[in-house]
C-alpha positions in Angstrom: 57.6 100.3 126.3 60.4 99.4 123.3 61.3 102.4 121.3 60.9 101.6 117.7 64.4 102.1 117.0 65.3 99.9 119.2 63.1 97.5 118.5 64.4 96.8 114.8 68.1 96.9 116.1 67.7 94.0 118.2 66.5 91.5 114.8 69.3 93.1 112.8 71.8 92.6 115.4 71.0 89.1 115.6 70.7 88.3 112.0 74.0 89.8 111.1 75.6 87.4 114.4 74.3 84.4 112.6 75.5 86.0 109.0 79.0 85.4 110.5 78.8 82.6 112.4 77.5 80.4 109.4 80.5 82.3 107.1 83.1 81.2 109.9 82.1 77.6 110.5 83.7 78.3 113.9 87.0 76.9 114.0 90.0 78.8 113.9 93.4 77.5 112.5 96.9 78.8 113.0 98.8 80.5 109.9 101.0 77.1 108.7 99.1 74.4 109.9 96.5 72.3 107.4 94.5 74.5 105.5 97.4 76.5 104.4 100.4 73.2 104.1 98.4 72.7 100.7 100.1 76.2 99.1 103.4 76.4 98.7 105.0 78.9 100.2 106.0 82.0 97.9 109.8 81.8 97.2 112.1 84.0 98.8 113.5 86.8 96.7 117.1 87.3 96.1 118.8 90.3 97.4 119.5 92.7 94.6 123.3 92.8 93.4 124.8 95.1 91.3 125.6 93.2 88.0 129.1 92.4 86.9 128.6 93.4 83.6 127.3 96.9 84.3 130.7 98.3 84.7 134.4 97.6 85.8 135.5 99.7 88.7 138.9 99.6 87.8 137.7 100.7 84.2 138.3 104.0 83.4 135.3 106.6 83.2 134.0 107.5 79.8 134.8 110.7 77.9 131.7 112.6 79.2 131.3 111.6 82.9 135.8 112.5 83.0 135.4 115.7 81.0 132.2 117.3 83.2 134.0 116.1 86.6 137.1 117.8 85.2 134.4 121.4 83.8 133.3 120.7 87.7 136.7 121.1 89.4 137.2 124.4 87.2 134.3 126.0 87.9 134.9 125.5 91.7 138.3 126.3 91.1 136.9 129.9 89.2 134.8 130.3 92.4 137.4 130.1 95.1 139.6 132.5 92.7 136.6 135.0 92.6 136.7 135.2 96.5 140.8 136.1 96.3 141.5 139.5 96.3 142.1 141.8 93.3 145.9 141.4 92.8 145.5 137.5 93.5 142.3 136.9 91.1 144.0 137.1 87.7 146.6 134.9 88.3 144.5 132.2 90.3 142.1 132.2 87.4 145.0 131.9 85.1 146.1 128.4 87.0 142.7 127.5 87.0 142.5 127.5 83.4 145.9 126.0 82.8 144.5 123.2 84.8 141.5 122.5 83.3 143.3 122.8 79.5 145.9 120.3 81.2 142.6 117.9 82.1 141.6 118.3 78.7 144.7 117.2 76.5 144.9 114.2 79.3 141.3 113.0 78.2 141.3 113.3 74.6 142.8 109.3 74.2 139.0 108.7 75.7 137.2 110.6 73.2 137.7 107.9 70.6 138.4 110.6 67.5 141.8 110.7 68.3 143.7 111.6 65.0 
């Protein structure tokens, strides 16, 4: 004897076979041939390209991005003085600062306030 489980499997089974069988129709067809020549195919997008009009590269950089690279270089330059010694450390910082005022006066003609 059928257990009743088992029993109500065997009609649901075959009901959900014919389900997809009648949503199928049965044939198969390759990805390009008939039933899809009738779409046109999705254009190909362009690789991405850095505008020309963005920025020059032989144009120089603008006030702020100059003056924080030059701030950068002095405070690395304030950090390798602070691992001299003593007697070095005052006159390292010293050239570190002359440097950095030197960067400064050389940048002004970017600021656009120039007097």
């Amino acid at each position: 004897m059928m257990k009743p489980t088992l029993a109500l499997m065997k009609p649901a089974f075959a009901l959900a076979v014919l389900l997809l069988h009648a949503a199928c129709d049965g044939t198969t067809q390759e990805p390009g041939t008939a039933a899809n020549a009738s779409k046109p195919a999705p254009d190909i997008v362009p690789a991405i390209t850095q505008p020309e009009e963005v920025s020059e590269v032989a144009a120089p950089p603008s006030y702020e991005v100059a003056i924080a690279s030059a701030a950068a270089e002095h405070n690395n330059a304030k950090k390798r003085c602070a691992a001299q010694p003593e007697s070095m450390r005052a006159q390292c910082e010293q050239a570190a600062n002359a440097a950095f005022a030197e960067s400064r006066e050389e940048l002004d003609h970017l600021r656009g306030n120039t007097p």
